[in-house]
C-alpha positions in Angstrom: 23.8 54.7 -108.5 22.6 57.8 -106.4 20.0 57.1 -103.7 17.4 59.6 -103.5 14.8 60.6 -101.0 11.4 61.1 -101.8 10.3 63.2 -99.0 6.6 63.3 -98.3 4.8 66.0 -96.0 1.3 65.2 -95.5 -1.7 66.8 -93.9 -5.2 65.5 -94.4 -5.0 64.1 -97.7 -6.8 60.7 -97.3 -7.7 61.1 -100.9 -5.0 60.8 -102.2 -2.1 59.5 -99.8 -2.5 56.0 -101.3 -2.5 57.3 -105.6 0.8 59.1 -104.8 2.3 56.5 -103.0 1.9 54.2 -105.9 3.0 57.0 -108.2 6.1 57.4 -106.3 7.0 53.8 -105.5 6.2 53.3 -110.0 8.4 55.8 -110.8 11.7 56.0 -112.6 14.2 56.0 -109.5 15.5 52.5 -108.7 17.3 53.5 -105.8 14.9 55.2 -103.8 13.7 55.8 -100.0 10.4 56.9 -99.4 9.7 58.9 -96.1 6.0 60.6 -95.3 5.5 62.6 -92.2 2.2 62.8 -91.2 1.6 66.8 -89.5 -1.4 65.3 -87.2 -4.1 64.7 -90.0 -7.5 64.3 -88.5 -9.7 62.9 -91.8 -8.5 59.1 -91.8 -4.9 59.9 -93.5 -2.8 58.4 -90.6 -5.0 55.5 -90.6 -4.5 54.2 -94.1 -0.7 55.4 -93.6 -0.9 52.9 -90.6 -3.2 49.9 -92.2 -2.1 50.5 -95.9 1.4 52.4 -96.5 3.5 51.3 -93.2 4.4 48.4 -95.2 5.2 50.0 -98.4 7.8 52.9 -97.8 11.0 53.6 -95.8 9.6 55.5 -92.6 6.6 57.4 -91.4 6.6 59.9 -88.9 4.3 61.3 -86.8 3.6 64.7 -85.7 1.5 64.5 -82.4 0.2 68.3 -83.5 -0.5 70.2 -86.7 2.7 72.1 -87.3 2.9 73.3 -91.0 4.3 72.2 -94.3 8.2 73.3 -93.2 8.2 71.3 -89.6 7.5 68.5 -91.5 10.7 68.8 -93.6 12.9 69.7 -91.2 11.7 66.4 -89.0 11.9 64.3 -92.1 15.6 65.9 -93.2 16.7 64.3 -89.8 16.4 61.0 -91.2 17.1 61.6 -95.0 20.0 58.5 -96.3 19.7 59.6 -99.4 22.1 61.7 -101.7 19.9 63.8 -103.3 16.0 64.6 -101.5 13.0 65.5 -103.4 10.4 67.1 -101.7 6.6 65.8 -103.0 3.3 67.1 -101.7 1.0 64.2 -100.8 -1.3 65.4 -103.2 -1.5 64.9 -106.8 -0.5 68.4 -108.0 3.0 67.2 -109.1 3.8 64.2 -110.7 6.4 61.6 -109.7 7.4 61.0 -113.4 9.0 64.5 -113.7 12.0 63.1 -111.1 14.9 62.3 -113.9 14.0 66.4 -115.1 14.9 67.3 -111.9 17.8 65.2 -110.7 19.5 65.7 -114.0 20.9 69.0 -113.3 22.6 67.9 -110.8 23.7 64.3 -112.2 25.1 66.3 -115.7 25.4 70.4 -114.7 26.8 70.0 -110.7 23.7 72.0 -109.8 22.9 71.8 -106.3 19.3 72.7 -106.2 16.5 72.1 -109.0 13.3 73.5 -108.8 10.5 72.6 -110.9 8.9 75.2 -112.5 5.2 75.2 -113.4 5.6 78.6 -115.5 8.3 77.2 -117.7 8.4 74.4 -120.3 5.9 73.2 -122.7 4.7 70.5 -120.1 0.7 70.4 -119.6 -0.7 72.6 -116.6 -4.1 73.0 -115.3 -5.7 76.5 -115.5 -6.8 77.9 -112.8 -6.9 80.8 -110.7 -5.3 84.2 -111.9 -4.8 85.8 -108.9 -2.8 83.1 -107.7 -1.1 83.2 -110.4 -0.1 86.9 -109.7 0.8 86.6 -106.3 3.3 83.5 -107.1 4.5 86.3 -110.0 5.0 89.0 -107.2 6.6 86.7 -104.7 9.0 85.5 -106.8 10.1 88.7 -108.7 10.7 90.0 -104.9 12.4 87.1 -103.8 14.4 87.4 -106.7 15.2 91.0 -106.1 16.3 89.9 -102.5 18.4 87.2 -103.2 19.8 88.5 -106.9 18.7 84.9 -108.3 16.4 83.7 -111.6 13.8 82.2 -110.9 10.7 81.9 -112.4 8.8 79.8 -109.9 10.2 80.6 -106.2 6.7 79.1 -104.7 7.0 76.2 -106.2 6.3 72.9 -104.1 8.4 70.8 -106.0 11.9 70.8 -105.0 14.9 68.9 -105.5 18.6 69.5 -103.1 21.7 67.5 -102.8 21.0 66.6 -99.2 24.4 68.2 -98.2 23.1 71.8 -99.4 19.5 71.6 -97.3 21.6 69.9 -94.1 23.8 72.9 -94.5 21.0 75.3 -93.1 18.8 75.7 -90.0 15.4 75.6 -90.9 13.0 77.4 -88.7 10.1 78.4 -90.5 6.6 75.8 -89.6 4.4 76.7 -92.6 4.6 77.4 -96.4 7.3 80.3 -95.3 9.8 77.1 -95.6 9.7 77.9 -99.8 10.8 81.5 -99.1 13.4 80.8 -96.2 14.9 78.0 -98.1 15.3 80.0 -101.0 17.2 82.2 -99.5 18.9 81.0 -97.4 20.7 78.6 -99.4 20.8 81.8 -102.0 23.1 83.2 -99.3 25.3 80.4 -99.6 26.0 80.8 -103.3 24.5 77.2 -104.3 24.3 76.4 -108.1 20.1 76.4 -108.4 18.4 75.2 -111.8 15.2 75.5 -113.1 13.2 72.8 -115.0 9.6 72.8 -116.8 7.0 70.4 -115.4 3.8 68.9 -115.4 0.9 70.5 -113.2 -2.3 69.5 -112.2 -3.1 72.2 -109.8 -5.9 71.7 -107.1 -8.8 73.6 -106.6 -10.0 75.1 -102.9 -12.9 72.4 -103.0 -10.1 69.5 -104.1 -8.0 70.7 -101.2 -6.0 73.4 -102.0 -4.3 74.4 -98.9 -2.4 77.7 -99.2 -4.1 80.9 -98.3 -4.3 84.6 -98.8 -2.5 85.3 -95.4 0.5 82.8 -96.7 1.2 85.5 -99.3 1.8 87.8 -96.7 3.9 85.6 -94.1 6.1 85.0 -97.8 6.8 88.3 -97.8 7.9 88.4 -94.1 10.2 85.4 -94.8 11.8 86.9 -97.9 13.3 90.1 -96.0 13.7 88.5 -92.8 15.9 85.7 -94.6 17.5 87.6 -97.2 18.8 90.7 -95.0 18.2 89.4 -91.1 18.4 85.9 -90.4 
């Protein structure tokens, strides 16, 4: 049986740290390590991660400042065991249930890297903003025209790697520029990516949301810089 990672950045999300814990520790993986790393949340998260969840998973880690979405995966990929790593937002956006979708790929078509579309499939998704929705268009028909790769869904926070594929790359980027940098960087590389349809529950700015306006910009930064320079 494969182990697999379940590899949790978290900022702020006292919400809803504890409903996707459960989710995650309910799901269909047997063989599963659970690892959270906390980026300095201020609203009560890293005390239910220390009263409530310390017990429950694998390893949390702490940041001691508020780095970004991509310093927490490059601090928790130091201490991945498993195989195979998912990355899951400690929000409720993306739903634990959809792991077999994207670990079979890899399990049946050798695919290195799965990444779980919310634009394909006939899974449910939450409406909500159009111009989000355009600028997660634009981003990824540039970053497909950079890197000469498919995808529908480059932005995507749900993402799935054979652990020797992401190890095989120096990350550098702190914040949500880690979707474009990894993307092509390991484009680079020639790894076998897939796509897969999933379930979406998409947040709202009041409910959360995190990603901004200026993040669209720093994407498109990180897809020349990391397609042509770095």
């Amino acid at each position: 049986m494969t182990k697999i990672t379940i590899l949790i950045p978290c900022y702020n999300e006292v919400g809803t740290i504890e409903k996707i814990v459960s989710k995650v520790l309910k799901s269909q993986i047997s063989d599963k390590e659970i690892i959270i790393v906390d980026d300095c949340s201020n609203d009560g998260t890293r005390e239910i991660l220390k009263s409530k969840l310390s017990s429950l998973v694998n390893k949390i880690l702490y940041h001691d400042s508020n780095l970004g979405k991509g310093a927490c995966i490059r601090t928790g990929i130091q201490h991945v065991k498993g195989e195979i790593v998912i990355i899951q937002d400690a929000d409720l956006e993306y739903d634990p249930n959809d792991y077999p979708k994207l670990i079979r790929p890899i399990d049946e078509f050798k695919a290195d890297i799965v990444y779980g579309s919310r634009f394909k499939g006939s899974e449910g998704k939450r409406v909500l903003y159009f111009w989000n929705r355009v600028a997660n268009y634009f981003l990824t028909v540039f970053s497909n025209i950079c890197t000469n790769i498919n995808l529908s869904d480059m932005e995507t926070g749900f993402k799935c790697f054979k652990t020797s594929a992401i190890k095989s790359i120096q990350l550098k980027e702190n914040g949500f520029g880690f979707e474009p940098e990894v993307t092509a960087k390991l484009a680079k590389k020639k790894f076998r990516f897939f796509e897969v349809g999933i379930t979406y529950q998409g947040r709202t700015y009041e409910e959360g949301k995190k990603i901004r306006a200026i993040d669209g910009f720093k994407a498109v930064f990180c897809i020349v810089k990391y397609s042509f320079f770095d």
